[in-house]
Each structure stands twice: as structure tokens, then as C-alpha cells.
MARFIVO-65690 format. One record per residue (C-alpha): z negated, x, y; residue in three letters. Coordinates in steps of 0.05 Angstrom, whole numbers, plus 5000, padded with zeros to 4 digits. Each point is the difference from the previous one (the first is absolute). Last residue first. Layout:
BEGIN
+------+------+------+------+
|    z |    x |    y | rest |
+------+------+------+------+
|    Z |    X |    Y |  ALA |
...
+------+------+------+------+
end
This chain:
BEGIN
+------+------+------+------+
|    z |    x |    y | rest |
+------+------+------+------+
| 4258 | 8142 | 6449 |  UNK |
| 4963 | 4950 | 4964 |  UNK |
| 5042 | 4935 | 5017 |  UNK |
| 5032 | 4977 | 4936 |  UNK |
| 5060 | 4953 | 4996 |  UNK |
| 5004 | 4934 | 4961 |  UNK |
| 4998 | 4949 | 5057 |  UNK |
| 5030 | 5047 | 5055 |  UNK |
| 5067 | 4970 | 4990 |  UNK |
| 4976 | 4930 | 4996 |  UNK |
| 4962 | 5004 | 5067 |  UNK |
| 5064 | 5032 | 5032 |  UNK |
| 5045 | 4934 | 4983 |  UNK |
| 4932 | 4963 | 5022 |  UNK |
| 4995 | 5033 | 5063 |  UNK |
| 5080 | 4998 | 5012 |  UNK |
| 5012 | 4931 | 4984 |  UNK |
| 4996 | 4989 | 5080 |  UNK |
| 5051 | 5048 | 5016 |  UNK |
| 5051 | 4990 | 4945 |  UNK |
| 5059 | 4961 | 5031 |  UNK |
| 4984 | 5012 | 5072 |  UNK |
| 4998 | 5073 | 4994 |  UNK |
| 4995 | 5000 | 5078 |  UNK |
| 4922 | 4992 | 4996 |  UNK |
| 5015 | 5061 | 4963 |  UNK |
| 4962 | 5025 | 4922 |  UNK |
| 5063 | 5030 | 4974 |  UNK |
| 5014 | 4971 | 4940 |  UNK |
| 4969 | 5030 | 4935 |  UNK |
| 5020 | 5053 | 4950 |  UNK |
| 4956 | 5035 | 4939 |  UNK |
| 5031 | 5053 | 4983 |  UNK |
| 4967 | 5042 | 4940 |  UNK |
| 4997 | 5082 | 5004 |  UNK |
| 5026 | 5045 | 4942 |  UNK |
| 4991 | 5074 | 5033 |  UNK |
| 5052 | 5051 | 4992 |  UNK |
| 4986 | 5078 | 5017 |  UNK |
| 5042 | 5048 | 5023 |  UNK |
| 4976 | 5080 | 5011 |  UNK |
| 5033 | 5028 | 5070 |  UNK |
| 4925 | 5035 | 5000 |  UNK |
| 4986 | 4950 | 5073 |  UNK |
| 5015 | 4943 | 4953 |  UNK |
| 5065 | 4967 | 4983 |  UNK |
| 4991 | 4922 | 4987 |  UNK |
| 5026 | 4951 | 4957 |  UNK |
| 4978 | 4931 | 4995 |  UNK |
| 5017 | 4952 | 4945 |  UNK |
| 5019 | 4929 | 4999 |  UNK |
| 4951 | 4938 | 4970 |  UNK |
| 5012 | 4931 | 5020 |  UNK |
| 4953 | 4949 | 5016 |  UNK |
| 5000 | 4916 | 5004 |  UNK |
| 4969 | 4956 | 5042 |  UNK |
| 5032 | 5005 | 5072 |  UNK |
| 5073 | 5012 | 4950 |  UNK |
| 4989 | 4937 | 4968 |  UNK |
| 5062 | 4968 | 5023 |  UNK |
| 5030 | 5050 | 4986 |  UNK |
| 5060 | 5030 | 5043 |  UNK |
| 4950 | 5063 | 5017 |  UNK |
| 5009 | 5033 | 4924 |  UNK |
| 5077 | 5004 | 5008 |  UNK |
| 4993 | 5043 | 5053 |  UNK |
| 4948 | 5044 | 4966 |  UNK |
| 5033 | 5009 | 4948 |  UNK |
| 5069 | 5009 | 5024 |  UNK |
| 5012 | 5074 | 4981 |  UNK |
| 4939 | 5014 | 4960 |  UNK |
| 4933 | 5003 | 5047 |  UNK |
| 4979 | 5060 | 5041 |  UNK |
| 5055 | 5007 | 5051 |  UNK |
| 4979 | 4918 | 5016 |  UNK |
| 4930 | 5014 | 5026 |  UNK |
| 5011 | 4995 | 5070 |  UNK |
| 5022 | 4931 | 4991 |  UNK |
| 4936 | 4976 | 4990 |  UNK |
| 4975 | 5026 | 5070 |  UNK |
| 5062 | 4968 | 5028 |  UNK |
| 4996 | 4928 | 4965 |  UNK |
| 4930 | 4990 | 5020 |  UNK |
| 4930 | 5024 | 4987 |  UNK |
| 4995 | 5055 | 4934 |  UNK |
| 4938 | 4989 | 4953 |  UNK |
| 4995 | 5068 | 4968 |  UNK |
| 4969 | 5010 | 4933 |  UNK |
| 4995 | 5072 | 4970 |  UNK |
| 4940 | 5032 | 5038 |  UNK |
| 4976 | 5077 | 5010 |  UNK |
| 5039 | 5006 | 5061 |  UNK |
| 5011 | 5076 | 5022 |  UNK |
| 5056 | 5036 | 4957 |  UNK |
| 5033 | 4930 | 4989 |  UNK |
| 4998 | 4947 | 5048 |  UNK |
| 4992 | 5059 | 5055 |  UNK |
| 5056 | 5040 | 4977 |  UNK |
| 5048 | 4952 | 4993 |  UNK |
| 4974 | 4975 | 5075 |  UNK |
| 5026 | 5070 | 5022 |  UNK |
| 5067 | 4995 | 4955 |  UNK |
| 5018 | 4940 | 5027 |  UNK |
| 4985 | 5026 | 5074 |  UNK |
| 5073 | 5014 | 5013 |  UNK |
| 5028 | 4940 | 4965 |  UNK |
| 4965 | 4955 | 5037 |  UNK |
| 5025 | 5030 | 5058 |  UNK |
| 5075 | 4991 | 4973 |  UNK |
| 4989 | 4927 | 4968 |  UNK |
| 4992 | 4982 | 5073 |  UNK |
| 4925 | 4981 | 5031 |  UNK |
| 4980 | 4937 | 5004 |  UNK |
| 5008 | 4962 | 5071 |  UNK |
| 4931 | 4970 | 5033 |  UNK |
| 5007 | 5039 | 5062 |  UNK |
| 5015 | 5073 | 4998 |  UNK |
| 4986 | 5030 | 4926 |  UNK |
| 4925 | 5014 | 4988 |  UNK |
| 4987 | 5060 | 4946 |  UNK |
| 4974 | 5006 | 4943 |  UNK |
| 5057 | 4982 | 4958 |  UNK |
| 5007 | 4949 | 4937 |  UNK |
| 4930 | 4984 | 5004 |  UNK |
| 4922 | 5011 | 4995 |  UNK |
| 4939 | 4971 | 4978 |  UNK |
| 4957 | 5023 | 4944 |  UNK |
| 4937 | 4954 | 4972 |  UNK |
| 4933 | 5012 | 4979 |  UNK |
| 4960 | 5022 | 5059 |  UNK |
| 5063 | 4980 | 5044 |  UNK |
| 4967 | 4924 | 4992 |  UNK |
| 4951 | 5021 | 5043 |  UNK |
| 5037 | 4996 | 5066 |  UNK |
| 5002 | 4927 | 4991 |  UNK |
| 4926 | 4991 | 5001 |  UNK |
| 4992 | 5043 | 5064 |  UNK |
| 5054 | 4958 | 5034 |  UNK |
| 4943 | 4943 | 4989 |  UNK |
| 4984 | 4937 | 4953 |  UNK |
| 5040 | 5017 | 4937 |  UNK |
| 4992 | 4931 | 4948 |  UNK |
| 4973 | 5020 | 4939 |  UNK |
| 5013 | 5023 | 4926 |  UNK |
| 4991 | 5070 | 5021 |  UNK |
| 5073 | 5033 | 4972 |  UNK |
| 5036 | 4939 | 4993 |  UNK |
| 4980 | 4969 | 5075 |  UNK |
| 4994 | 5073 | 5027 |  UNK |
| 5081 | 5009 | 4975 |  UNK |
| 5021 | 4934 | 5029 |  UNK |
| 4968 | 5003 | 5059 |  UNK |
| 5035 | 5079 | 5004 |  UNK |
| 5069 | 4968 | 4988 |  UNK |
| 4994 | 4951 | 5062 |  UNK |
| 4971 | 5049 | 5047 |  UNK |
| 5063 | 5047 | 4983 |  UNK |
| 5048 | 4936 | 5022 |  UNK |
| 4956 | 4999 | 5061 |  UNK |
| 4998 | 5077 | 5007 |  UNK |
| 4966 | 5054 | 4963 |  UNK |
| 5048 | 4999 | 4947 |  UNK |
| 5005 | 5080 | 5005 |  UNK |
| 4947 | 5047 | 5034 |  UNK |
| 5001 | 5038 | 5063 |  UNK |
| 4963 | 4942 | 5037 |  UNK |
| 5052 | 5004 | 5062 |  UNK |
| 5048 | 5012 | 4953 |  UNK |
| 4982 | 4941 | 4951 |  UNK |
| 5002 | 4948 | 5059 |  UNK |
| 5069 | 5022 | 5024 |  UNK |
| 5034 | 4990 | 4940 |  UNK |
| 5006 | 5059 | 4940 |  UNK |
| 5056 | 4992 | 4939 |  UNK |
| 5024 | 4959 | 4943 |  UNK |
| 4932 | 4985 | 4954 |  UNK |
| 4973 | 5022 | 4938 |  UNK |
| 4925 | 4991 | 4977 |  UNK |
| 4977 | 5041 | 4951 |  UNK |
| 4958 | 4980 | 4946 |  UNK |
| 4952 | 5028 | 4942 |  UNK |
| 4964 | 5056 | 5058 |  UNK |
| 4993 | 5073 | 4997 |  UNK |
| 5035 | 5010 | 5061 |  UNK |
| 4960 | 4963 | 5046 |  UNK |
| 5018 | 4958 | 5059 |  UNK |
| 5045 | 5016 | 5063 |  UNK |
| 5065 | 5034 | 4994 |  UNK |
| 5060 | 5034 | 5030 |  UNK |
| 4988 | 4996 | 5071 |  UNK |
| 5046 | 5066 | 5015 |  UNK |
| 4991 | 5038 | 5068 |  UNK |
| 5075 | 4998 | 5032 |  UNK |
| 4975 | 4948 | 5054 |  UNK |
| 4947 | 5033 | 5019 |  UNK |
| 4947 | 4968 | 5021 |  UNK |
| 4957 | 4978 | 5062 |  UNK |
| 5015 | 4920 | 4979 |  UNK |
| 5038 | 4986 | 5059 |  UNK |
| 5049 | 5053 | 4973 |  UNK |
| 5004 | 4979 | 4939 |  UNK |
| 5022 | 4938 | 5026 |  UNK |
| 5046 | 5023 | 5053 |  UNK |
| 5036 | 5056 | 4936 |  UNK |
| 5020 | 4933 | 4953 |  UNK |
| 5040 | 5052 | 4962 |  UNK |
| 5068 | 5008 | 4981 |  UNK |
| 5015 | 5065 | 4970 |  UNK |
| 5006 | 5068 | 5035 |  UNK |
| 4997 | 5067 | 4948 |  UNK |
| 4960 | 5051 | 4973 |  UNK |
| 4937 | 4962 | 5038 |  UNK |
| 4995 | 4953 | 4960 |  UNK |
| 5010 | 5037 | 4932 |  UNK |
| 4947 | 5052 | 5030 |  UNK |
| 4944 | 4937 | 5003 |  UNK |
| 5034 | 4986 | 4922 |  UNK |
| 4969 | 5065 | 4983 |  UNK |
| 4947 | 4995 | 5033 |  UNK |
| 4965 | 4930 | 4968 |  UNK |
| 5027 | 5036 | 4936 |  UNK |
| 4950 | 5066 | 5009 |  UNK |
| 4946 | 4946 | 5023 |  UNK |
| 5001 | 4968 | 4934 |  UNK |
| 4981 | 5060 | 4968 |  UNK |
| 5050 | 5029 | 4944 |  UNK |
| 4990 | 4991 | 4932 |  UNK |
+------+------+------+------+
end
């Protein structure tokens, strides 16, 4: 297998191949480059990924995904199931990446709050492929909104997925699809992996917002947090 840091540079020369949209002032007021990857923050060897639609300005300048207020929102959640208490500091919330990975759909900040096109996505598929994969030792991923669960359609049956999201148990229920990936020795490997969706945890999410601790309670019921 190869390091971690061999894929953080290979999707670093990806950037800078060729010009994408970027949130460049951001990065910039951070001291970074805006073509240097944030692809993940947590632990590989963990039960549970977290999967979310791309970086906001809080989660640059900490260089680590769901850092933000929707971010905060998961990680109280995840301390809550994983220490049975109420976090009391930043300090507790950065602990939950002991036993949890966070990441999404591209690690990269688009400008403003737009997602990125099915086109960028598409050109760091393979990267993230890679990373849930070769690197992540886990097989349940909680994706957060319609976009990050969406990114997982080329790996159901044709309409699975689709069909799947119209329950009306969908923020309950799971569905397996299967992960392909093509390591560094062109050598493919598929990897069953469980989706577990919920809404995206936005004050503007009206509809969901405020089930979203218990909705996220009830998916972390069951799970195991020895990473």
C-alpha cells in the first residue's frame, strides 16, 4: 500500500495540472496554497467515515473538514456517542478524529458557498477512490446532504441509489454499493462499504435542522468507536 502522503501529492499535481475553481482569497488569508489538498482529518483505521460535499472557509483555515458550524454540529454528536457526555471545549471536539474519518466529495473549497460541477468531482473521484479504499480501514460512511450522497450513485445498480432517497426512511435506513479503486500497481480492488445518509446539518436546512442531533444520535447508536 502506498503512504498516505504519496496520494496527498498526487492529487496536489492534479491541482496544479490544470485551473479549477477555487476559493484562491481564502486560502490565501489562510498562508496556504490553494492547490495543496485538505483531504482528511481523523484516523484511518477507524469503523466510520464521515462524508460531506466540500471545504468552507472555517475548515481551510483549520486544514481539516467539518470544522465549521455545521462541522461543530456533527463532532457534538460524535463526542456525545463516543464519550457518553456533553463536549465542553474545541479541544473536546477535536477528539472525536481519534476514532472517526472526515472528509468529502473534493478537498478543495469552491468560491462562495456553490458545489463544485459533476466535472471537478469527477476529476478527484479517483483520488478519494483511493483514499476510501487503499487507505480507510472502515466500511460505514455516514454521508451529510443530498450532494455528498449523490456522489456515490456510479457505485450502485442503475437507479439504486435514486430510488433508495424517495423513502421515507431513507435518514434511517442503509444501503450497501461497492467501491472500486486502482492502486499505485494499476491492481483493482472492490470494497463493500454501507451508506448511511442524513440531511445536511444547515440552519438553512429548515426541514431537518433541528432533528439533526437525534437523526445522527440514532445512526451512531450501534457503531463502534475503537479506531
Amino acid at each position: 500500500m502506498a503512504a498516505i502522503q504519496d496520494l496527498i501529492a498526487q492529487i496536489h499535481a492534479e491541482a496544479q495540472r490544470e485551473e479549477f475553481p477555487l476559493d484562491r482569497p481564502v486560502y490565501e488569508s489562510a498562508g496556504l496554497d490553494p492547490t495543496a489538498p485538505i483531504l482528511y482529518a481523523g484516523n484511518l483505521a477507524s469503523q466510520l467515515c464521515i462524508f460531506a460535499r466540500d471545504l468552507g472557509k472555517d475548515e481551510v483555515s483549520a486544514q481539516q473538514p467539518l470544522y465549521g458550524a455545521a462541522g461543530r454540529l456533527v463532532r457534538q454528536g460524535l463526542y456525545r456517542a463516543m464519550f457518553h457526555q456533553e463536549p465542553t471545549s474545541p479541544t473536546d471536539l477535536q477528539k472525536v478524529c481519534d476514532r472517526v474519518l472526515l472528509t468529502n466529495t473534493v478537498p478543495y473549497k469552491p468560491p462562495g458557498n456553490k458545489a463544485y460541477s459533476t466535472a471537478v468531482k469527477k476529476r478527484f473521484r479517483p483520488f478519494l477512490e483511493q483514499l476510501l479504499v487503499e487507505h480507510w480501514q472502515g466500511d460505514r460512511i455516514i454521508t451529510l446532504g443530498n450532494e455528498a450522497f449523490e456522489w456515490f450513485t456510479p457505485y450502485g445498480k442503475k437507479g439504486e441509489l435514486s430510488e433508495f432517497f424517495c423513502i421515507g426512511d431513507r435518514y434511517t435506513a442503509s444501503i450497501e454499493v461497492t467501491l472500486p479503486a486502482t492502486n499505485h500497481a494499476s491492481i483493482t480492488r472492490p470494497k463493500i462499504v454501507t451508506l448511511m445518509p442524513l440531511p445536511h446539518p444547515s440552519p438553512l436546512n429548515q426541514k431537518y435542522y433541528a432533528q439533526f442531533p437525534q437523526l445522527l444520535a440514532e445512526r451512531l447508536k450501534n457503531l463502534r468507536f475503537d479506531g
